[in-house]
C-alpha positions in Angstrom: 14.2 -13.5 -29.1 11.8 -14.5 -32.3 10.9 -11.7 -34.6 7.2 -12.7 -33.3 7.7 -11.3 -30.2 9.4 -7.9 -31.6 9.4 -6.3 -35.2 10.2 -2.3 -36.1 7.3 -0.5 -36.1 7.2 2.5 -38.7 5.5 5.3 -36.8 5.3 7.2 -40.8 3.5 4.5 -42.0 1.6 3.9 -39.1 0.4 7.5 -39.5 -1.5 6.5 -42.6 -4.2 4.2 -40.9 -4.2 6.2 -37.6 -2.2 8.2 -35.1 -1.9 8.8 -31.1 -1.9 12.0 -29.3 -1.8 12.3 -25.4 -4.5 14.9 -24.1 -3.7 16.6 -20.9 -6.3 17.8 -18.8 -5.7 20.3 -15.7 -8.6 21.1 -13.7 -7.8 24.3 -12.0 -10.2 26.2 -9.6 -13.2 24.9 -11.6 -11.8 25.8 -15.1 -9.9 23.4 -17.5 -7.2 23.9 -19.5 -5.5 21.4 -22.2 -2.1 20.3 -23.9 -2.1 17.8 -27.0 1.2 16.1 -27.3 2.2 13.9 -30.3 4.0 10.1 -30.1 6.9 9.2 -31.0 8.6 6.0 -31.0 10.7 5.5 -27.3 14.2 6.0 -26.6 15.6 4.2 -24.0 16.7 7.5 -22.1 12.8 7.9 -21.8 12.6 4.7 -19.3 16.4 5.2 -18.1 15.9 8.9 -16.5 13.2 7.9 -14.2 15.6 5.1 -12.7 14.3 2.6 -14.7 16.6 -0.3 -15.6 16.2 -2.1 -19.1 18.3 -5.2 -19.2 19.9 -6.0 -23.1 17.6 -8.7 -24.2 14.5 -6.0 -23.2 15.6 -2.7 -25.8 14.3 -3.6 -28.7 10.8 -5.0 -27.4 11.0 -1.0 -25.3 12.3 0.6 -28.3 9.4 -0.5 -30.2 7.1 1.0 -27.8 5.2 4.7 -28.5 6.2 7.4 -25.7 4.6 11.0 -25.3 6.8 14.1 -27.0 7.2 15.6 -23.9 10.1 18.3 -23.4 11.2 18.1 -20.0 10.8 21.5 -19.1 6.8 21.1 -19.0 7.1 17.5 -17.1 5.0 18.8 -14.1 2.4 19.6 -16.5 2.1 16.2 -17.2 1.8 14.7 -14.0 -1.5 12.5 -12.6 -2.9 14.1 -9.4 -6.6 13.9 -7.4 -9.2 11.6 -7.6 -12.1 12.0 -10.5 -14.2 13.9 -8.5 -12.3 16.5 -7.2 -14.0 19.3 -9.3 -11.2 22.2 -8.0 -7.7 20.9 -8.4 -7.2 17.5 -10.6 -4.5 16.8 -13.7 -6.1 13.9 -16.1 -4.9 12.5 -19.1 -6.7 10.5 -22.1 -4.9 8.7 -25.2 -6.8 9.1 -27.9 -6.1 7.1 -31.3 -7.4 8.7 -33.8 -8.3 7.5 -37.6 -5.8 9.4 -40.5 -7.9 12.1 -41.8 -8.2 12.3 -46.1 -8.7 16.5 -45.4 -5.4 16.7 -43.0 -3.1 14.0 -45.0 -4.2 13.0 -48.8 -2.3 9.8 -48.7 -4.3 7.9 -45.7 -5.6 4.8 -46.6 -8.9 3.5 -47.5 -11.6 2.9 -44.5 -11.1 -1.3 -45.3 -7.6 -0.6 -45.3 -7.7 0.9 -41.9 -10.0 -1.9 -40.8 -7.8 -4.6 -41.5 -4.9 -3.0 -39.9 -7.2 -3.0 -36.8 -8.2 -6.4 -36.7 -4.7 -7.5 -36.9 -3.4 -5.6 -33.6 -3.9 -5.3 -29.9 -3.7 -1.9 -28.1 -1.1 -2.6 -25.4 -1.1 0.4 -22.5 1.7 0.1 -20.0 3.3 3.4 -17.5 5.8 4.0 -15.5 4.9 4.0 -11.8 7.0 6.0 -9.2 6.7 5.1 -5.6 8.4 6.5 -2.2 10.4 3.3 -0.6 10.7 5.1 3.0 12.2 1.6 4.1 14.1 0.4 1.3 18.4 1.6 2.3 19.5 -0.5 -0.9 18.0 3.0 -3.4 20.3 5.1 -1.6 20.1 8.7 -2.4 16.9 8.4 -4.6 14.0 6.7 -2.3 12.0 6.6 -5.3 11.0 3.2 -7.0 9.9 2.6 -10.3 8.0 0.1 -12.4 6.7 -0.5 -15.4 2.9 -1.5 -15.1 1.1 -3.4 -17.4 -2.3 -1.3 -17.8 -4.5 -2.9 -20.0 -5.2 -4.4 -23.6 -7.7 -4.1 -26.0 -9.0 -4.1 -29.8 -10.6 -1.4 -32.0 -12.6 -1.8 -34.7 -13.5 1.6 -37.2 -16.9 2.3 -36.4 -16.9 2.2 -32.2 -15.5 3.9 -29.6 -13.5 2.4 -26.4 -13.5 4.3 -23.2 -10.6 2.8 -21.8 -10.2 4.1 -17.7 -6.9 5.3 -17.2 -7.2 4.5 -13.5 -4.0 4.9 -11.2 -3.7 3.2 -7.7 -2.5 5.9 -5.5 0.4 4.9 -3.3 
């Protein structure tokens, strides 16, 4: 592997041009209800205890990824479920990125600053997809397959905003 396909990524540093939350939305009876969670660089153990399997020469390009803080006691609450137009029942989520903000950190950097980070990267989504195997004998005990699925990619630039469909195939 080339250091062009991988390099350390400094989630501190990064936090001076912009930073990532995950936004939980649960749609209950009609009324809404949120959780904001933070990201943080991925352990392998985040990939690994969903059955996962990450082969040697793949760590560091997964390690170099960005993974929701989620403790494990609140999984559920971060679980994809109904369709976009069930109004009474429905969990959504939404990644935002989010420019450092001067009143909330005093060392971000300058708007061109920020800029030119942006023009040099690619936003890169990918998520783990669990499916059912009802016919597969070789998972044994645990019927449950899972993948990791290339979402989408795309650029930013300061001054616009990306809606970027986080659109699941239901299985």
């Amino acid at each position: 592997m080339n250091d062009e396909d991988t390099f350390p990524i400094d989630l501190q540093k990064l936090s001076l041009y912009f930073e990532f939350q995950l936004n939980m939305r649960r749609r209950t009876k009609g009324k809404s209800s949120y959780k904001i969670s933070n990201f943080r660089k991925c352990k392998i153990e985040d990939f690994t205890r969903h059955g996962f399997e990450i082969g040697e020469f793949e760590r560091s390009i997964y390690l170099n990824r960005f993974c929701p803080e989620i403790d494990d006691k609140v999984l559920d609450d971060y679980r994809v479920m109904n369709g976009y137009t069930n109004y009474t029942d429905r969990n959504s989520f939404a990644v935002e990125i989010i420019k450092c903000n001067i009143n909330k950190n005093k060392n971000c950097k300058s708007e061109n600053d920020i800029a030119k980070v942006l023009d040099l990267i690619y936003f890169t989504f990918y998520y783990l997809e669990e499916s059912i195997q009802f016919a597969n004998n070789k998972l044994g005990n645990r019927p449950i397959e899972t993948r990791d699925v290339y979402h989408s990619q795309f650029k930013l630039d300061l001054n616009s905003y990306i809606d970027n469909n986080n659109y699941l195939r239901l299985n």
